[in-house]
TORPAMI-790265 format. One record per atom (N, C-alpha, C): residue in one letter; x, y, z. Coordinates in steps of 0.05 Angstrom, whole numbers, plus 5000, padded with zeros to 4 digits. Atoms other than C-alpha are relative to their C-alpha. Layout:
REM TORPAMI-790265
AXYZ
...
REM end
This chain:
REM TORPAMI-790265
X499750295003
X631847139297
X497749865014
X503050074992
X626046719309
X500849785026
X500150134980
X625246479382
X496849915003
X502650104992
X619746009407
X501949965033
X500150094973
X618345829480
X500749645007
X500950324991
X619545069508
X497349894993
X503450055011
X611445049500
X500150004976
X500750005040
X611745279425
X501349714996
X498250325015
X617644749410
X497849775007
X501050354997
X613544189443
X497449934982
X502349965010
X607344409405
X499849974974
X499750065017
X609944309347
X500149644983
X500350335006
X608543739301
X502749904974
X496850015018
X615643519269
X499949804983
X498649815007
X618543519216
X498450244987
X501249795004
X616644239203
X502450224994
X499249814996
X617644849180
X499050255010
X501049654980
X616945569229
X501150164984
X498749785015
X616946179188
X499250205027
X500649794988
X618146839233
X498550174985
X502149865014
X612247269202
X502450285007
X498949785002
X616247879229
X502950134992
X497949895009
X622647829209
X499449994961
X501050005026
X619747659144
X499150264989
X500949695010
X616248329142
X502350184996
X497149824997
X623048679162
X501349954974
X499050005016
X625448309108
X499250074961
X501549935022
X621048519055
X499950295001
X499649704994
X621049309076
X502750075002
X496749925009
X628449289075
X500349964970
X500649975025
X627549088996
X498950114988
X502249805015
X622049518971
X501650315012
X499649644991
X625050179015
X503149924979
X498449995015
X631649998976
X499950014969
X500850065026
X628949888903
X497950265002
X500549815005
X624950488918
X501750284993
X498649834999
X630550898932
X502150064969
X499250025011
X632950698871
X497950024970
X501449955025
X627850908825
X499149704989
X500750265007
X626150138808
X497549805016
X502550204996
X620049728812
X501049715006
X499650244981
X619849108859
X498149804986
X502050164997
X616448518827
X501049695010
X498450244984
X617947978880
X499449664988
X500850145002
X618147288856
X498449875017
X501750064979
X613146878888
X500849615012
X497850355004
X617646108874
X501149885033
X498950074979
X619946248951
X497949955023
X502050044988
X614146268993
X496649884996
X501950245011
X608746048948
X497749975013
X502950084977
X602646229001
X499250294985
X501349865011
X596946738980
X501650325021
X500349734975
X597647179047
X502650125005
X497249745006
X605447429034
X500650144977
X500149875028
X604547608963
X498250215003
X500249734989
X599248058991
X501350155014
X498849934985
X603348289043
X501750234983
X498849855014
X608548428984
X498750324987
X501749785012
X603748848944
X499750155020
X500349904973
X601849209008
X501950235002
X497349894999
X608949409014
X501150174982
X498549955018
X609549598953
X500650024974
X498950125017
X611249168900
X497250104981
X502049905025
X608449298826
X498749794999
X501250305008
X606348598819
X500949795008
X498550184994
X608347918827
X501449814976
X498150135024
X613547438781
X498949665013
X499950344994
X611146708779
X501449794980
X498650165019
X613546148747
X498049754979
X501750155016
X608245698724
X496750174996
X502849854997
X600045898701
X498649905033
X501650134989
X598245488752
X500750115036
X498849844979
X602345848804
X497250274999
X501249825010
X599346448769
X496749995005
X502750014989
X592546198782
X499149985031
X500750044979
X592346058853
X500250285013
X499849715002
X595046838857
X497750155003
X502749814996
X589247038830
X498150015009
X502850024978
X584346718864
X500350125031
X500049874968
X587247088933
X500150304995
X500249745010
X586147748892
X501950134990
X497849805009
X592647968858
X499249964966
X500549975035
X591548258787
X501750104986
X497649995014
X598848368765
X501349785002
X498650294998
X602247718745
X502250064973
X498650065020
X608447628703
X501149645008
X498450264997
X609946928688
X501649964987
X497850055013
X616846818670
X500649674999
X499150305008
X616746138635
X498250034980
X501650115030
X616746018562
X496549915005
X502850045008
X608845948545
X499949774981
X499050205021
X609745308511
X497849735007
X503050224993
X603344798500
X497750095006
X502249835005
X597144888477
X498550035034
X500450004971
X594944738550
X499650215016
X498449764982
X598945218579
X498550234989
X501249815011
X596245728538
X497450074999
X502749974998
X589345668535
X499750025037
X500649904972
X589445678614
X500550315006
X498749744991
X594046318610
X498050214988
X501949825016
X588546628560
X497850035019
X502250064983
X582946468614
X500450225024
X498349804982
X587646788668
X500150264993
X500549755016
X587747378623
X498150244994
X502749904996
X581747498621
X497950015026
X501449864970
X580147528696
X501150185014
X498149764998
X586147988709
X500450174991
X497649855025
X588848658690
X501150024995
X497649985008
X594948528685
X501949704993
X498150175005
X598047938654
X502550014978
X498249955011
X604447868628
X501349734994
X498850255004
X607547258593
X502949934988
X496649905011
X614647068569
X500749774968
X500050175034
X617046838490
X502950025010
X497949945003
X623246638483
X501749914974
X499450135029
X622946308409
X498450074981
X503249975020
X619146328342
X498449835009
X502350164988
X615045738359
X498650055020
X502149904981
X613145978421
X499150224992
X501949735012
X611446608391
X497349974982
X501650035017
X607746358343
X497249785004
X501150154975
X604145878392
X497650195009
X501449734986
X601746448429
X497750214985
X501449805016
X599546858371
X497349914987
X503250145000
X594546338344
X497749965011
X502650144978
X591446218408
X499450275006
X501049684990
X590847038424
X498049984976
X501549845026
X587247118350
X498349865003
X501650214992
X583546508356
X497750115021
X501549894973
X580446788430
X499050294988
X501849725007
X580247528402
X501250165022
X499149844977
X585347748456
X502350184980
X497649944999
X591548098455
X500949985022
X498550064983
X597347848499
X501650215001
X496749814997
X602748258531
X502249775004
X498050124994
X608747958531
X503150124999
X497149825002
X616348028549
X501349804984
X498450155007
X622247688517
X502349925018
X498750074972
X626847338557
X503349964980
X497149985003
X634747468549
X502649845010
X499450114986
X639646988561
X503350244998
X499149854997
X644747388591
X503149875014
X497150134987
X649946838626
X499349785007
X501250314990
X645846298654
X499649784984
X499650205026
X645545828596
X497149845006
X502550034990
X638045738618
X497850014987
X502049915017
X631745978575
X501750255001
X499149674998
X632146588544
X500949964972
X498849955027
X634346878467
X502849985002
X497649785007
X641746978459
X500050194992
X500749654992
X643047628466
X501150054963
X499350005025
X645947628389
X497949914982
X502550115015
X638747368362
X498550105002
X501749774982
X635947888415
X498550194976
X501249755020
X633548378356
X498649824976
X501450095023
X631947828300
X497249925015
X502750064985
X626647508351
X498950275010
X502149714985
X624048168384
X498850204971
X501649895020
X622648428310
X497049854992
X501150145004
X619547798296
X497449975014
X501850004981
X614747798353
X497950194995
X500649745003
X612748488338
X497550054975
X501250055027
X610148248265
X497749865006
X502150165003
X605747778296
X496450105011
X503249884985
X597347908314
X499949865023
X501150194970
X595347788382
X502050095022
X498049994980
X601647968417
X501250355007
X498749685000
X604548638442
X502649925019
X497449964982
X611548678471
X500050235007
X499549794983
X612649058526
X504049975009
X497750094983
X618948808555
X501949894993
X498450235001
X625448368561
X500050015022
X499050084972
X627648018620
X502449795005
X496950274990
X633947538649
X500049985018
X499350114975
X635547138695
X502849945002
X497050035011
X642947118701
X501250015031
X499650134968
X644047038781
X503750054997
X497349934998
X651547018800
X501949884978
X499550145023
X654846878734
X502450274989
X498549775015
X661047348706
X501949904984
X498650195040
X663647268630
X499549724998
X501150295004
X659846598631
X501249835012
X499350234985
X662446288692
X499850145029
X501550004965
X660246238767
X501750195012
X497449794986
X663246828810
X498849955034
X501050014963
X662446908885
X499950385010
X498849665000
X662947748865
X497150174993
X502949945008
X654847948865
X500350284983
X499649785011
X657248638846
X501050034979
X499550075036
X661048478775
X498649835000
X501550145021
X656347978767
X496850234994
X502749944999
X649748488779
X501450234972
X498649815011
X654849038738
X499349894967
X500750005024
X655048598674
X497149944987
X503549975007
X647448478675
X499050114996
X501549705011
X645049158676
X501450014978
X498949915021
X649849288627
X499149844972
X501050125017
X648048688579
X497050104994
X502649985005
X640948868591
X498850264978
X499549745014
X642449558571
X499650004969
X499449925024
X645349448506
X498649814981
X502549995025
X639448968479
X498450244999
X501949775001
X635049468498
X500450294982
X499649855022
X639349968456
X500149924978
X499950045026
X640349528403
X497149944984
X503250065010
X631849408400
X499450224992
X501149725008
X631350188400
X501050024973
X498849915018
X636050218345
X498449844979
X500450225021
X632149678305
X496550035000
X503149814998
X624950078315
X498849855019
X501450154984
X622749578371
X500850165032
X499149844976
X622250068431
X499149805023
X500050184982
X621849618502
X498850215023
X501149814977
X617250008564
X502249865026
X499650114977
X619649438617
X503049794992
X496950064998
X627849268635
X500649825014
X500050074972
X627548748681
X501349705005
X497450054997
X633148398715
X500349915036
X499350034974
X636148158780
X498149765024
X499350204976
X636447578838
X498950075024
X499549984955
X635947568915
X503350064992
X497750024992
X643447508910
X501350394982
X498149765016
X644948158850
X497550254993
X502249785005
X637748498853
X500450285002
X498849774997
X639949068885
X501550164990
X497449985015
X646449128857
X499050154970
X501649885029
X642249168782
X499850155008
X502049774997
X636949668813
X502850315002
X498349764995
X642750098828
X501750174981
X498449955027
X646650088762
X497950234975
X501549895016
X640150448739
X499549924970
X500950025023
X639750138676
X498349774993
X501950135005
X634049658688
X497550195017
X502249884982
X627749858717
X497949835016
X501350234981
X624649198750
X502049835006
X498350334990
X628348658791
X498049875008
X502450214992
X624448058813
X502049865026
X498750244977
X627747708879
X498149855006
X501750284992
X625147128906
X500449935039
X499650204978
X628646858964
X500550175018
X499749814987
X630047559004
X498550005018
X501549964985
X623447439035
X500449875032
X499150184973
X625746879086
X503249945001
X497350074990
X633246839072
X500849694989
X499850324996
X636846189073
X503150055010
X497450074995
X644345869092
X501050134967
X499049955029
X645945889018
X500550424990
X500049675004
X644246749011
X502250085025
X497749914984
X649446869072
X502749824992
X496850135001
X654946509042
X500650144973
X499949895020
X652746858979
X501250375003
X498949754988
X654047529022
X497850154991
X503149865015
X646147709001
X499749995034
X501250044968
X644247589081
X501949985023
X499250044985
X645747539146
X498849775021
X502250204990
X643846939192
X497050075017
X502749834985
X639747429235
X498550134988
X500949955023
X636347579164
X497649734999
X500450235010
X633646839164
X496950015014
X503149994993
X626046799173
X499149674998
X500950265001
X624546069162
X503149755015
X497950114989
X627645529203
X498749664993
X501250254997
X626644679209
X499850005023
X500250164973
X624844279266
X499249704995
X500550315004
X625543559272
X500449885026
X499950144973
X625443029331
X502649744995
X498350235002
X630742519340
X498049675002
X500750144989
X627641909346
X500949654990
X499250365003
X632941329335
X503050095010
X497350074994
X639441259370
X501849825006
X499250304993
X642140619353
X502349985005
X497049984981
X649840759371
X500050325001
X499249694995
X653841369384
X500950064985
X499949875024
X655741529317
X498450094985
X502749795026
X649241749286
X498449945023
X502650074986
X643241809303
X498050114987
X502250005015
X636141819264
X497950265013
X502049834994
X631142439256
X498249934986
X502850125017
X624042489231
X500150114974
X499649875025
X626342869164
X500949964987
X498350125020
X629242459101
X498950214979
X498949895024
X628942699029
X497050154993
X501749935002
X621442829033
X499350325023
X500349704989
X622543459081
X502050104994
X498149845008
X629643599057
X501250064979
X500050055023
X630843828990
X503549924990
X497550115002
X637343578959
X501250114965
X498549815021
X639344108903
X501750175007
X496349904993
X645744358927
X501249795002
X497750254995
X651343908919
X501750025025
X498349964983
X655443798974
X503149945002
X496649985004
X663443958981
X500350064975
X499949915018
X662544318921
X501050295004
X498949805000
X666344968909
X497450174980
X497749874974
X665445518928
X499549965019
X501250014972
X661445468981
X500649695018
X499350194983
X663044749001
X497749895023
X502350104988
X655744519036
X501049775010
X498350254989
X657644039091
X497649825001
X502650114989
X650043789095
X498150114984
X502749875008
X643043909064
X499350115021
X500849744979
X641644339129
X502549965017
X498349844972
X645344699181
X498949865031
X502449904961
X643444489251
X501450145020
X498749754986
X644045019290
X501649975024
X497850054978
X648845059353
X501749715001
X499050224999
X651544419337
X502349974969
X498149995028
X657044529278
X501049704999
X498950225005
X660143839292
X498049774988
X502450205012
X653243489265
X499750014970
X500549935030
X652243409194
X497849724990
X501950205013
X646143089151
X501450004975
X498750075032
X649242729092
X498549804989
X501750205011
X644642179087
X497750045006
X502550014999
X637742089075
X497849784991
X502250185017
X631741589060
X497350195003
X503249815002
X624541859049
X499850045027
X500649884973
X623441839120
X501850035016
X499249964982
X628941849157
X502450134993
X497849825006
X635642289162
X502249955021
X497850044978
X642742109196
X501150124998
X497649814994
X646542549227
X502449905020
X498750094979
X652642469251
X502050145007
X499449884979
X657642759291
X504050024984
X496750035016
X665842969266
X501949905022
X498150104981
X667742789340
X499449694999
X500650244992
X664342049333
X498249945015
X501950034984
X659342099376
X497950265008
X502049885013
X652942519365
X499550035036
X500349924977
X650042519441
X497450225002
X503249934993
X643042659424
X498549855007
X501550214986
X637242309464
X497649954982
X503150005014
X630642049430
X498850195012
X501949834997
X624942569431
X501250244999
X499149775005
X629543099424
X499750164984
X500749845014
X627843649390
X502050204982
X497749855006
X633144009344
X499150204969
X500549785030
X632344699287
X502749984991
X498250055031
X636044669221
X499550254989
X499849755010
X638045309182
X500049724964
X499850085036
X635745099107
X501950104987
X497749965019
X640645089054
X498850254977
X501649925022
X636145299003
X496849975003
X501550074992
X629845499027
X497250004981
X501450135019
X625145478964
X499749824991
X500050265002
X626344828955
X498349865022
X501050174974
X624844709030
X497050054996
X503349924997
X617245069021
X498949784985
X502050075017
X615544688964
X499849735011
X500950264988
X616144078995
X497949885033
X502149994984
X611244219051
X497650094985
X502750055010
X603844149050
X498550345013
X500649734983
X603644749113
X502550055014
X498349944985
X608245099146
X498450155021
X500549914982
X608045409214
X500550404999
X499149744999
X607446209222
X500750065030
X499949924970
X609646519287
X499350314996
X500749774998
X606447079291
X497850165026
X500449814970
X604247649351
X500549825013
X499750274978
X607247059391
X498549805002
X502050295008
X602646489359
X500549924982
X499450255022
X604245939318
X497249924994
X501950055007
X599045879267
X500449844974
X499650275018
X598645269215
X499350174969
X501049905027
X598445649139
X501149834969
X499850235029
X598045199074
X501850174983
X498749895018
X602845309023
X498250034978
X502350025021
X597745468969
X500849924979
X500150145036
X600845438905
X503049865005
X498450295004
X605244748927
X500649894983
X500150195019
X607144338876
X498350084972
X501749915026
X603844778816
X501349974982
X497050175021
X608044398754
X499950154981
X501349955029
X603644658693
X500750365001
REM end
């Protein structure tokens, strides 16, 4: 669990976020030695941390490659040297495409995702056009009601794709997170159970339909494992395993002593004894978890730590009230207080830098690919 000194805390410039660099490693070598053990290739999303110098780290460790979500993600990647990219997001706009063809061609390994005719056919113009050939996977919708084929269309599109110049299918993929018989579970294990298994039986029903598939790939932070285990995928992608959050220990994916990224904010308004004002509103705390929502029931956009009777429910861009279930809060200005994020990919993207603590030094590292939309 990540401790600083009195000196670190004061040294800090709030609101912020401190990532523990080492439990982060722990927590990345506990994923790769497990997904090894399991015969299954690690390609970690990169959506949670989003900086050049842990995605090497990952590779390092391990991992076949990395999973991004936009080109533009995908590009900042490559400029810190990684030459396996899958970006899982429809390819859609000429834009988009002509960047991802560019990308393509400074990497060996790109990988893109269809999940329609139009986008297929999108794709295939602009490969013939250039004089490439694209790899690409198809994306399966498997429970999440999200992108992705229905799994009953799964063979008319994956023939279809197949027909076209420019493109080679390698793959399918889903995203299907905690979801069982098309509704929210709190049971990672039937939900990771019917995923492999869905994944399975496109993949038999593509063999059966002459469209053979190299790459199976499947699985969460919350059911990654779970897949890798069922053996019938052969890539998971996690994301959020790297640093944890509140949200993955209620999911029963973590433990709090799992949690690698923390907040820190200063008090600096105590106009009665029922609340009282920090330096962190909606612009450091992200606000996609509902709160008093089942199952989990989020009493707050963060946790603050040793203090259960405090809760942040309100927010303006800059400022954040917390207040207290006994009535009276009984924090002083200048006070310094850490927050366990809810959801901590949300929390990265909305910083510019975060803090590393590492060999016992807090060092200032940019989120590189921040705010990458395209």
């Amino acid at each position: 669990m990540l401790t600083l000194t009195p000196g670190q805390i004061e040294q800090l410039e709030t609101p912020c976020l401190v990532i523990d660099t080492e439990q982060a490693k722990k927590n990345l070598l506990a994923m790769q030695q497990q997904a090894d053990r399991c015969n299954c290739r690690l390609r970690p999303h990169i959506k949670t941390h989003k900086m050049k110098y842990f995605a090497q780290l990952q590779l390092r460790y391990g991992a076949s490659g990395i999973t991004c979500a936009k080109v533009s993600e995908a590009e900042v990647m490559a400029d810190g040297g990684i030459n396996d990219i899958f970006i899982a997001y429809p390819m859609v706009g000429d834009f988009r495409i002509a960047r991802a063809i560019r990308l393509h061609r400074r990497i060996q390994r790109l990988i893109l995702a269809v999940d329609s005719r139009p986008g297929a056919q999108a794709l295939s113009r602009a490969a013939t056009v250039a004089g490439v050939t694209l790899e690409v996977r198809m994306e399966v919708d498997t429970g999440a009601k999200r992108t992705g084929v229905v799994m009953e269309n799964a063979v008319e599109l994956a023939k279809y794709i197949t027909g076209l110049p420019g493109l080679r299918l390698t793959g399918i993929y889903t995203f299907k997170g905690l979801v069982y018989q098309a509704q929210p579970t709190v049971d990672k294990q039937q939900a990771a159970q019917e995923e492999g298994a869905f994944m399975a039986q496109v993949a038999k029903e593509l063999e059966a339909a002459g469209v053979p598939v190299a790459d199976i790939s499947a699985g969460s932070t919350p059911t990654g494992l779970a897949v890798a285990q069922t053996g019938l995928v052969n890539e998971i992608r996690p994301g959020t395993y790297i640093f944890n959050d509140y949200m993955l220990t209620k999911e029963g994916a973590a433990t709090l002593e799992d949690i690698a990224g923390y907040y820190y904010v200063t008090v600096v308004s105590t106009p009665c004894d029922e609340y009282a004002v920090i330096d962190g509103g909606t612009k450091t705390f992200p606000m996609d978890i509902p709160l008093d929502a089942p199952p989990y029931h989020y009493p707050g956009y963060a946790i603050v730590e040793g203090r259960e009777d405090l809760t942040l429910r309100r927010m303006n861009e800059e400022h954040g009230m917390l207040v207290s279930k006994t009535g009276r809060t009984g924090l002083k200005v200048g006070q310094k207080l850490r927050l366990i994020p809810i959801h901590i990919c949300t929390a990265v993207n909305l910083q510019n830098q975060v803090y590393l603590l590492q060999d016992g030094e807090l060092i200032l590292q940019k989120v590189d690919a921040r705010g990458m939309l395209v």
